[in-house]
C-alpha positions as protocol buffer text, in pm:
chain_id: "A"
residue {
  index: 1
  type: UNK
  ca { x: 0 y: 0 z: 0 }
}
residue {
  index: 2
  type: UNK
  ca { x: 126 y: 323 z: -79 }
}
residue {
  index: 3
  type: UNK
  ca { x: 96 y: 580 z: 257 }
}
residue {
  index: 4
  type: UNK
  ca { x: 38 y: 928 z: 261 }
}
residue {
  index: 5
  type: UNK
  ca { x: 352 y: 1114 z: 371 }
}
residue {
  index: 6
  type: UNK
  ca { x: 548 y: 817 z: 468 }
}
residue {
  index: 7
  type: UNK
  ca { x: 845 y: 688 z: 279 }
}
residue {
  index: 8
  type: UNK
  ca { x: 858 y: 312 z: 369 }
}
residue {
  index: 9
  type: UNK
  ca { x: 587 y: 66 z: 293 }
}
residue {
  index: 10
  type: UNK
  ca { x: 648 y: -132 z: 623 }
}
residue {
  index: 11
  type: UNK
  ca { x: 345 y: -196 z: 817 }
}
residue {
  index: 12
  type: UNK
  ca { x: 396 y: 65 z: 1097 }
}
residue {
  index: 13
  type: UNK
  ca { x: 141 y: 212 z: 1293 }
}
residue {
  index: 14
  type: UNK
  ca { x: 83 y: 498 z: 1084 }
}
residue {
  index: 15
  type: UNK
  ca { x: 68 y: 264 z: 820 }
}
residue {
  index: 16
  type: UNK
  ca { x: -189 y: 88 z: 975 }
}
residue {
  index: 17
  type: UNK
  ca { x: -397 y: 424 z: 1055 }
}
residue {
  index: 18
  type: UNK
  ca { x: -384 y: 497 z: 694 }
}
residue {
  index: 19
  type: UNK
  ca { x: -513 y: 178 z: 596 }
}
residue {
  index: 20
  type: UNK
  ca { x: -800 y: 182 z: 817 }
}
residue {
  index: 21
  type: UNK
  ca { x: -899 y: 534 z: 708 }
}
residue {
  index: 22
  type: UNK
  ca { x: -874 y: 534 z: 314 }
}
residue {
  index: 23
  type: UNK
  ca { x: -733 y: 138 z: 191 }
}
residue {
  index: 24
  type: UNK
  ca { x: -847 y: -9 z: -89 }
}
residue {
  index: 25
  type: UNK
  ca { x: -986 y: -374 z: -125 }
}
residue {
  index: 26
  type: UNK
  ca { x: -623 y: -442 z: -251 }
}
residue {
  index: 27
  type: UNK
  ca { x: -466 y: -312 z: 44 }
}
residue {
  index: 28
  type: UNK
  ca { x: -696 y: -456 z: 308 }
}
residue {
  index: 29
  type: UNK
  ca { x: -589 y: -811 z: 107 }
}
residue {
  index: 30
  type: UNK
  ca { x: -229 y: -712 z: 117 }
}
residue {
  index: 31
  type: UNK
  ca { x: -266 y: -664 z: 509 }
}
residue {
  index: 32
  type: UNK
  ca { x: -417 y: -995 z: 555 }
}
residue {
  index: 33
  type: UNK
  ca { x: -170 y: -1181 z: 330 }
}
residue {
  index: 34
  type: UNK
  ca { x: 125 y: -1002 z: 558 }
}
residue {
  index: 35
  type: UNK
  ca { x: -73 y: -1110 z: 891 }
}
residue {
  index: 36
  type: UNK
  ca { x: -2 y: -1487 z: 742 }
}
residue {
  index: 37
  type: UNK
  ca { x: 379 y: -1417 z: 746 }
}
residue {
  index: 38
  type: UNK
  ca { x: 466 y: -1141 z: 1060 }
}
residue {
  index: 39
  type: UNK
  ca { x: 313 y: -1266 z: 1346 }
}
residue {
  index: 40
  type: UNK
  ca { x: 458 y: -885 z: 1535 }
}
residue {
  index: 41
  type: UNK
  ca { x: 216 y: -704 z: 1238 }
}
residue {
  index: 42
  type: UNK
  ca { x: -92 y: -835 z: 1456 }
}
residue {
  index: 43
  type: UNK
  ca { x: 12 y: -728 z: 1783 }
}
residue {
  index: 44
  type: UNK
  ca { x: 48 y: -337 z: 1601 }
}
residue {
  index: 45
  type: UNK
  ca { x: -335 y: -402 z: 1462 }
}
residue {
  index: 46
  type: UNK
  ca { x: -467 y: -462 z: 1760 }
}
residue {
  index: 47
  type: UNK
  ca { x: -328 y: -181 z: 1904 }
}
residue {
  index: 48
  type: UNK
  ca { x: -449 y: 99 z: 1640 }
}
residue {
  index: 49
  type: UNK
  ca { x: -780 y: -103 z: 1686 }
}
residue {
  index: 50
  type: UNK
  ca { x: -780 y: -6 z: 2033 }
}
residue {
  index: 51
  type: UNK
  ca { x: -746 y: 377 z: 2057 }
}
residue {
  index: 52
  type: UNK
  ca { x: -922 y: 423 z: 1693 }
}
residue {
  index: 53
  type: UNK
  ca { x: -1296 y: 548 z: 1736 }
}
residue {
  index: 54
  type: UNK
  ca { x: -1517 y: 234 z: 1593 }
}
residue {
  index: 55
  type: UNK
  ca { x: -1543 y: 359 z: 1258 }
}
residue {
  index: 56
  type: UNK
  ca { x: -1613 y: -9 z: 1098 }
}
residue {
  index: 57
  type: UNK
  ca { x: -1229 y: -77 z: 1009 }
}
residue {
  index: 58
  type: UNK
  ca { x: -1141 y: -268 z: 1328 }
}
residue {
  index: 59
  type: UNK
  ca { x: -1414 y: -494 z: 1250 }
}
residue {
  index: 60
  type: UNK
  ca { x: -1283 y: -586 z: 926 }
}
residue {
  index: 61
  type: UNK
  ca { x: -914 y: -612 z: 1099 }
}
residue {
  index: 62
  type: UNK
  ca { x: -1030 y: -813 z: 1368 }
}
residue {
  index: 63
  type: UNK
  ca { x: -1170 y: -1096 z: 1118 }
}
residue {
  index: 64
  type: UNK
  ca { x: -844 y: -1079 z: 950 }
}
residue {
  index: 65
  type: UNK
  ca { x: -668 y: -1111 z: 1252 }
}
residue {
  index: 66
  type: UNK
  ca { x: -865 y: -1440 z: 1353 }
}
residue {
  index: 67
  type: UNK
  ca { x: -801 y: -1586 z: 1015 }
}
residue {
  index: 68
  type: UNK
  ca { x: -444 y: -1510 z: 1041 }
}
residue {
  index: 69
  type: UNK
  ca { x: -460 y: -1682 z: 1373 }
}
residue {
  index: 70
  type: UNK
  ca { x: -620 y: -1995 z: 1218 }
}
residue {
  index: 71
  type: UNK
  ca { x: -358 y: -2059 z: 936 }
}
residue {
  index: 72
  type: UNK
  ca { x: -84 y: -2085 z: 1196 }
}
C-alpha cells in the first residue's frame, strides 16, 4: 500500500492508521496476506484497533486477525 507522507511501505502504525482510514480492497488483502507471514504485524493491529474510534475498520481487521490466527 502506498501511505500518505510516509516513505517506507512497512506496516507501521501509521501505516496501519492509513489503511484503516482510506485502503483499498487491494490493500486490506495485502494486510491480511502479511498477517499470514509477521506474526509482530498483529500485535500493532490490535493496538491501532484499540485507541481508533469504531469507525467499521477494526471490524474488518479483527476478522483478518482471527483468520491469520487460524492458518498458523
Amino acid at each position: 500500500m502506498i501511505h500518505r507522507h510516509l516513505t517506507t511501505e512497512a506496516w507501521s502504525l501509521m501505516a496501519i492508521e492509513s489503511l484503516f482510514d482510506r485502503g483499498t480492497l487491494d490493500d486490506w488483502r495485502e494486510l491480511a496476506r502479511a498477517l499470514k507471514t509477521d506474526r509482530t504485524l498483529a500485535e500493532r493491529v490490535r493496538r491501532v484497533c484499540a485507541y481508533r474510534e469504531p469507525d467499521g475498520a477494526e471490524r474488518i481487521a479483527e476478522v483478518l486477525l482471527e483468520h491469520a490466527e487460524e492458518s498458523v
